[in-house]
N, CA, C and O atoms as a GROMACS GRO file, in nm:
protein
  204
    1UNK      N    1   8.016   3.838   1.869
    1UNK     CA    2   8.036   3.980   1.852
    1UNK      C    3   7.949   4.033   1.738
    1UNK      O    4   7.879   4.133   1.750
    2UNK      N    5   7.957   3.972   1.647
    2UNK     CA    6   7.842   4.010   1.484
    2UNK      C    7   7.696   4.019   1.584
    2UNK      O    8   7.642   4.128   1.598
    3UNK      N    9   7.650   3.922   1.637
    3UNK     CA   10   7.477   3.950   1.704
    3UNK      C   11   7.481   4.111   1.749
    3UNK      O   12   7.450   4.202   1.672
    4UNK      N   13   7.537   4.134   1.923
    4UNK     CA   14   7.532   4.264   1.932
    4UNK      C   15   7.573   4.400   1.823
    4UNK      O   16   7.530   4.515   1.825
    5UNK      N   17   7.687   4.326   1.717
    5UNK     CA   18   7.722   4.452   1.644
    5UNK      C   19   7.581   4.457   1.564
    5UNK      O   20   7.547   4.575   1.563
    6UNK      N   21   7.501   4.392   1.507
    6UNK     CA   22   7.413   4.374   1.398
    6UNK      C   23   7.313   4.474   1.440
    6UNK      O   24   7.261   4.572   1.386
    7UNK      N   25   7.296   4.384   1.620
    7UNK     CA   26   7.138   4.470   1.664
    7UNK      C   27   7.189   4.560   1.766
    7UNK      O   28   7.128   4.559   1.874
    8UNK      N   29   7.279   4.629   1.755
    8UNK     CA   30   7.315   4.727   1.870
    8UNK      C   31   7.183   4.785   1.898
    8UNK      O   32   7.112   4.734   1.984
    9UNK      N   33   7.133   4.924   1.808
    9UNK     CA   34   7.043   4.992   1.812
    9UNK      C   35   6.936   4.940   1.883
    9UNK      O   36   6.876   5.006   1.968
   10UNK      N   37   6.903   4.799   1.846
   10UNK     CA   38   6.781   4.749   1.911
   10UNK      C   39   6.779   4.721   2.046
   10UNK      O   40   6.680   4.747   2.114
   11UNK      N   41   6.884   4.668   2.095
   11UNK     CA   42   6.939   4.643   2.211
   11UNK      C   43   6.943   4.787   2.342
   11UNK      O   44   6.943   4.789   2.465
   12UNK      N   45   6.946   4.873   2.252
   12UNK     CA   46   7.003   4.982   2.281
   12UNK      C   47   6.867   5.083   2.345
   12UNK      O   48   6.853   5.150   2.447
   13UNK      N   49   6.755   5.044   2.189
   13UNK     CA   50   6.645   5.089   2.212
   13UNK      C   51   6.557   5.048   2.314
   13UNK      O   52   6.468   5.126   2.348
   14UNK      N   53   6.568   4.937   2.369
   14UNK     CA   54   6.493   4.821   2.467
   14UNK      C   55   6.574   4.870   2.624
   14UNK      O   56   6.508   4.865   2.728
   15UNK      N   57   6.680   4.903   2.625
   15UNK     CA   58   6.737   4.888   2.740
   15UNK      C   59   6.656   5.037   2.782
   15UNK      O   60   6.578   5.038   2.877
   16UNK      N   61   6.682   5.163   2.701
   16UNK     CA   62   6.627   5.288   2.708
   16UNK      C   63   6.464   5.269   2.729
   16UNK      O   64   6.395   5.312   2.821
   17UNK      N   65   6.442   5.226   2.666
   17UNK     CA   66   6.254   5.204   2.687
   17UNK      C   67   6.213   5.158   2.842
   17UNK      O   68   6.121   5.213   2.902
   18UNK      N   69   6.286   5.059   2.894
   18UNK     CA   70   6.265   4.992   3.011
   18UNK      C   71   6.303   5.092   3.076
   18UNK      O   72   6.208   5.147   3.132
   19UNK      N   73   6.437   5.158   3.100
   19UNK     CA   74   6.438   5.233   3.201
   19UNK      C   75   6.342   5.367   3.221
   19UNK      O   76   6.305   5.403   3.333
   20UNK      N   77   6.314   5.418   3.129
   20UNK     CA   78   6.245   5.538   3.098
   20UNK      C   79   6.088   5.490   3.133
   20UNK      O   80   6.002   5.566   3.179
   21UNK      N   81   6.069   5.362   3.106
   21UNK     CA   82   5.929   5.317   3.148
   21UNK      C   83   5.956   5.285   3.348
   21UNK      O   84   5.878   5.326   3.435
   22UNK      N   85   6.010   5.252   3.359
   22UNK     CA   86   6.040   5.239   3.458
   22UNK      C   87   6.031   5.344   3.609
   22UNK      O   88   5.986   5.328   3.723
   23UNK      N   89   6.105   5.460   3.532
   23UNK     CA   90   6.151   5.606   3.652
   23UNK      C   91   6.084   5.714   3.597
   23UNK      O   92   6.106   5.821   3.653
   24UNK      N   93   5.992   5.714   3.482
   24UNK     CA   94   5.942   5.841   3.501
   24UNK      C   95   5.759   5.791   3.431
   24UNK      O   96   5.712   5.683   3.396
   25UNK      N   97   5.731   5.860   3.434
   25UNK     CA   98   5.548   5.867   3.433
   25UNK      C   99   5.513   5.866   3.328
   25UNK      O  100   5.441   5.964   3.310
   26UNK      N  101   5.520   5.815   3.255
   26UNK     CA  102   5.503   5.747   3.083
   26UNK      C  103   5.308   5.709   3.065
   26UNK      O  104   5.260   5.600   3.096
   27UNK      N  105   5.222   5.836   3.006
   27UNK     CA  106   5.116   5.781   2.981
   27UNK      C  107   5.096   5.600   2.905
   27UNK      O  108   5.166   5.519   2.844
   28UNK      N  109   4.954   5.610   2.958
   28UNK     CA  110   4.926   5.406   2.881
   28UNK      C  111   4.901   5.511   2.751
   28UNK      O  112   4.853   5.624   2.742
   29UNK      N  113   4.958   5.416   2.656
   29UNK     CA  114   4.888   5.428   2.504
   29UNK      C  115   4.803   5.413   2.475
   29UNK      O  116   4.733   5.495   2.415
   30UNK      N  117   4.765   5.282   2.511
   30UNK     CA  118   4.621   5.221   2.498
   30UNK      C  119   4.476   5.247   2.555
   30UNK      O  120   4.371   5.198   2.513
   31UNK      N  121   4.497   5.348   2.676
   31UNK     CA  122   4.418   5.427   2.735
   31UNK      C  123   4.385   5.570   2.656
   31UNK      O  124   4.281   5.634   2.643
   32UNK      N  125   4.515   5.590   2.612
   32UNK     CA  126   4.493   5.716   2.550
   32UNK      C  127   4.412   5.740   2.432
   32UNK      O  128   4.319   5.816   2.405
   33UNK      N  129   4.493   5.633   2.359
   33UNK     CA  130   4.420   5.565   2.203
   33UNK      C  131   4.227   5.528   2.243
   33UNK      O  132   4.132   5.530   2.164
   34UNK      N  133   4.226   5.516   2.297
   34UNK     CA  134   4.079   5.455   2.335
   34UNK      C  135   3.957   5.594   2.398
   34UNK      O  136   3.835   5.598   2.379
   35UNK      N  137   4.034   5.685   2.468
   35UNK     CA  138   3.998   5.812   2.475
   35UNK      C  139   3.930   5.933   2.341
   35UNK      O  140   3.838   6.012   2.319
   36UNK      N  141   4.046   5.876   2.284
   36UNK     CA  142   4.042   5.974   2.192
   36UNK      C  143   3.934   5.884   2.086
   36UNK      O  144   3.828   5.930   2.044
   37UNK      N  145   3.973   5.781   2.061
   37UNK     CA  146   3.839   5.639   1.929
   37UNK      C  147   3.685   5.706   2.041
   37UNK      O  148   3.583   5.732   1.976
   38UNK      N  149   3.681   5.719   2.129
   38UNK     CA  150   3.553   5.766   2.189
   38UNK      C  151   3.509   5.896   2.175
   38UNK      O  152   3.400   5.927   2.127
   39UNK      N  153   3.578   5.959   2.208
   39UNK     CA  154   3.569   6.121   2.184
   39UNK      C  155   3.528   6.136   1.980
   39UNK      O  156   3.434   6.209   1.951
   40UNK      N  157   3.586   6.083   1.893
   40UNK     CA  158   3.569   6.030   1.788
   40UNK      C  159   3.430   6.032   1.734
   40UNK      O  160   3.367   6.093   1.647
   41UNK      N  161   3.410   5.939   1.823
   41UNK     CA  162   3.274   5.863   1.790
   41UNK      C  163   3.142   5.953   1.862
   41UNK      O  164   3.033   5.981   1.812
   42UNK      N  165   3.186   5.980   1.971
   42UNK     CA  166   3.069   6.102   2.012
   42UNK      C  167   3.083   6.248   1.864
   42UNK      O  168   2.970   6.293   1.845
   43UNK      N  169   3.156   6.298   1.798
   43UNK     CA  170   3.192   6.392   1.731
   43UNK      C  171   3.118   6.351   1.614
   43UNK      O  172   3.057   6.428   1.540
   44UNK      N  173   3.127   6.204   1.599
   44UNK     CA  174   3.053   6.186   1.503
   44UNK      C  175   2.920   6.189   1.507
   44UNK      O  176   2.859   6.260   1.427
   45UNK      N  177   2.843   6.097   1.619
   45UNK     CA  178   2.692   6.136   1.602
   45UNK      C  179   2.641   6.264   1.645
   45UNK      O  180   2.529   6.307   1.620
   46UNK      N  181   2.733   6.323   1.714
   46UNK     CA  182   2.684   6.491   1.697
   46UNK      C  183   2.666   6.545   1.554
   46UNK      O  184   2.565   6.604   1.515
   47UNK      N  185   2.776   6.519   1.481
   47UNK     CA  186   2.738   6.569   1.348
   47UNK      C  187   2.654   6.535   1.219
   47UNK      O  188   2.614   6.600   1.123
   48UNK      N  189   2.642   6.381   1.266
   48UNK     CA  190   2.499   6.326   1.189
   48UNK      C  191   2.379   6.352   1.237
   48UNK      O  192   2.289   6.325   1.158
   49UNK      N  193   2.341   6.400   1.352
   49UNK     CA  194   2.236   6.454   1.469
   49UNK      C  195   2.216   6.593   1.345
   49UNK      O  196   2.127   6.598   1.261
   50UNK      N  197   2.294   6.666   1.359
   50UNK     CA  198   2.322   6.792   1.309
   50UNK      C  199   2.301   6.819   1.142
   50UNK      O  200   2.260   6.925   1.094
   51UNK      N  201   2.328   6.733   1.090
   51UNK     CA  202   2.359   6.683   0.951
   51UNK      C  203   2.129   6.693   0.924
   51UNK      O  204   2.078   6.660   0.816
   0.00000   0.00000   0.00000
């Protein structure tokens, strides 16, 4: 009983994550994150071009 009482929240947080990843349309992070590090990096040599 102490394990679940300790990590309820976590337990709690994991069960919610899965389902929510699961039934609804949850962008990739890692796609997104990588979008944007590119977009980044073009912004930058535009402005050293410019510079």
């Amino acid at each position: 009983m102490g394990f679940i009482r300790n990590n309820f929240i976590l337990l709690f947080g994991t069960v919610c994550g899965i389902y929510i990843g699961q039934n609804y349309n949850v962008p990739n992070i890692k796609e997104t994150a990588n979008q944007y590090k590119e977009q980044m990096k073009e912004l930058e040599k535009k402005y050293r071009k410019w510079r």
